[in-house]
C-alpha positions in Angstrom: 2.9 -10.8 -5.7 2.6 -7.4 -4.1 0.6 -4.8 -5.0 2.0 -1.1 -4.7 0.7 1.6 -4.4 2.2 5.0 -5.9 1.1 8.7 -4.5 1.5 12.0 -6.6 0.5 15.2 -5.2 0.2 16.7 -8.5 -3.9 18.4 -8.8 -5.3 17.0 -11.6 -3.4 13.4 -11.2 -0.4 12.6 -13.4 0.0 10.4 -16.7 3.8 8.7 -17.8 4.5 6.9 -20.9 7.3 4.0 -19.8 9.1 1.3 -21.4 9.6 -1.6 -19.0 12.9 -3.7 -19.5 11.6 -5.7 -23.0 11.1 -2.4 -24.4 7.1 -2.4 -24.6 5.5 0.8 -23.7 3.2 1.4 -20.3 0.9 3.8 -20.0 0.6 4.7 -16.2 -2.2 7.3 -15.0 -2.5 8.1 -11.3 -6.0 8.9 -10.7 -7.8 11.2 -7.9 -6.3 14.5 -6.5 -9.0 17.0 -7.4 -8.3 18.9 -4.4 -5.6 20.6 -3.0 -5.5 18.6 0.3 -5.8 15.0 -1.7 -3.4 12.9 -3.7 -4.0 10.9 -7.0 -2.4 7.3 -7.0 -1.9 4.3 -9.0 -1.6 0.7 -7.7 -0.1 -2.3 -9.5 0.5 -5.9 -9.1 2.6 -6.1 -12.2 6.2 -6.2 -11.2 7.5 -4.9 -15.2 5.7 -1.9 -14.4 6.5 -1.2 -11.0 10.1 -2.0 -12.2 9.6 0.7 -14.8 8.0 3.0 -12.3 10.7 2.6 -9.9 13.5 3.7 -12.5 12.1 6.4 -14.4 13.1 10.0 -13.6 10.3 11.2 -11.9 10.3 8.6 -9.4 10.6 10.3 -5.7 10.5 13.6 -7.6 7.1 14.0 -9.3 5.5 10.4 -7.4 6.7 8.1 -4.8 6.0 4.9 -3.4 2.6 4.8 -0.9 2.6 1.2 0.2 3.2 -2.1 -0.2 0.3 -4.4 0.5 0.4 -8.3 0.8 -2.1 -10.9 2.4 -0.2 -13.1 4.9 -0.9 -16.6 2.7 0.8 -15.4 -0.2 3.8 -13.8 1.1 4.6 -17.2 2.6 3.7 -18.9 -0.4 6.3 -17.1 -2.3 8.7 -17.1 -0.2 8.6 -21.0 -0.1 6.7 -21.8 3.6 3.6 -23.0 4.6 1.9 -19.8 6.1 2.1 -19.3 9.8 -1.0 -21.2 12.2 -1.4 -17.8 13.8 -2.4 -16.5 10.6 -4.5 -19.0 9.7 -6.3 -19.0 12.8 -6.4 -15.4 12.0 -8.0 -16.2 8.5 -10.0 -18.5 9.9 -11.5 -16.9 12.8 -12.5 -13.4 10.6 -12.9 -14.8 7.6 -10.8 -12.7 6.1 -7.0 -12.9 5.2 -4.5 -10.8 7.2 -2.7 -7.8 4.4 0.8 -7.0 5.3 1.5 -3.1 4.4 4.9 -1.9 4.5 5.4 1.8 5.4 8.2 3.8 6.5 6.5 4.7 9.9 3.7 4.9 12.4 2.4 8.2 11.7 2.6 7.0 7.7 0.6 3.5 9.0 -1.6 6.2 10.2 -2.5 8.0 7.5 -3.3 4.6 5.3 -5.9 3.7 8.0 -7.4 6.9 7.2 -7.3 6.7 3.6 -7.7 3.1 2.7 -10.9 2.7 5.7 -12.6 6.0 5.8 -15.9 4.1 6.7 -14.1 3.4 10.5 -13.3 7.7 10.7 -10.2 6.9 12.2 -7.7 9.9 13.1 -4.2 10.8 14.1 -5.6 11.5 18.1 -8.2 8.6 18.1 -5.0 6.2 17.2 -2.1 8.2 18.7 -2.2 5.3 21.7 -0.3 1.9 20.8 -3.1 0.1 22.1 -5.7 1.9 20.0 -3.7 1.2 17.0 -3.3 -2.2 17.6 -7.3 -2.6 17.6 -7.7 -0.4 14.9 -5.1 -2.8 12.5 -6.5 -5.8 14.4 -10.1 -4.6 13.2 -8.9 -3.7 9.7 -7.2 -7.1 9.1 -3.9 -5.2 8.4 -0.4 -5.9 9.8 1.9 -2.7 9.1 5.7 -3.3 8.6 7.8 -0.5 9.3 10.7 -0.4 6.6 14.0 0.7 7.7 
């Protein structure tokens, strides 16, 4: 199952009271944004609430949707297929499994290096080459699908 991510620039983070389809209430509160120049977000596995997120009337007006991560192994688990031998040599080799996040570009791949590994003090110039973007998602274990 994938696990999204939702962004609101609001300061002091934002908190919704949703119904999903059933009718059950959800309690969402996006967390973070202190300052001016951050954002507060809220991630979820749970497809009834991102469902719920999704249709509410806020959505792409007061919060939108950050990213969509998924490890390699399950996405081809759920979609029915034995995961690819690249990625499990990939798996294998690291140690680690291989997350799939889907963003809407480059320079949005970009900025979820810089937030999501902070420790490697990537920027927009050190990665602005395809070559040192392809090391830096190589070194990250992440694999960035560019929606259309």
């Amino acid at each position: 199952m994938a696990k999204k991510t939702y962004k609101t620039y609001h300061l002091k983070g934002l908190q919704l009271l949703l119904f999903d389809e059933s009718g059950r209430s959800i309690e969402v509160n996006f967390r973070g944004g202190c300052q001016i120049d951050s954002t507060a977000k809220f991630s979820t596995s749970d497809e009834q609430v991102q469902k719920a997120l999704e249709k509410s009337s806020g959505f792409k007006r007061d919060f939108y949707l950050d990213s969509v991560c998924e490890d390699a192994t399950t996405a081809a688990t759920e979609e029915g297929r034995r995961p690819s031998a690249a990625g499990a040599e990939e798996e294998a080799g690291s140690g680690e499994r291989v997350q799939k996040v889907t963003v809407a570009d480059k320079s949005e791949a970009i900025e979820w290096l810089k937030e999501h590994k902070p420790e490697a003090g990537y920027t927009a110039t050190k990665l602005r080459s395809s070559e040192a973007f392809s090391n830096a998602c190589a070194d990250c274990n992440v694999e960035f699908e560019f929606a259309d």
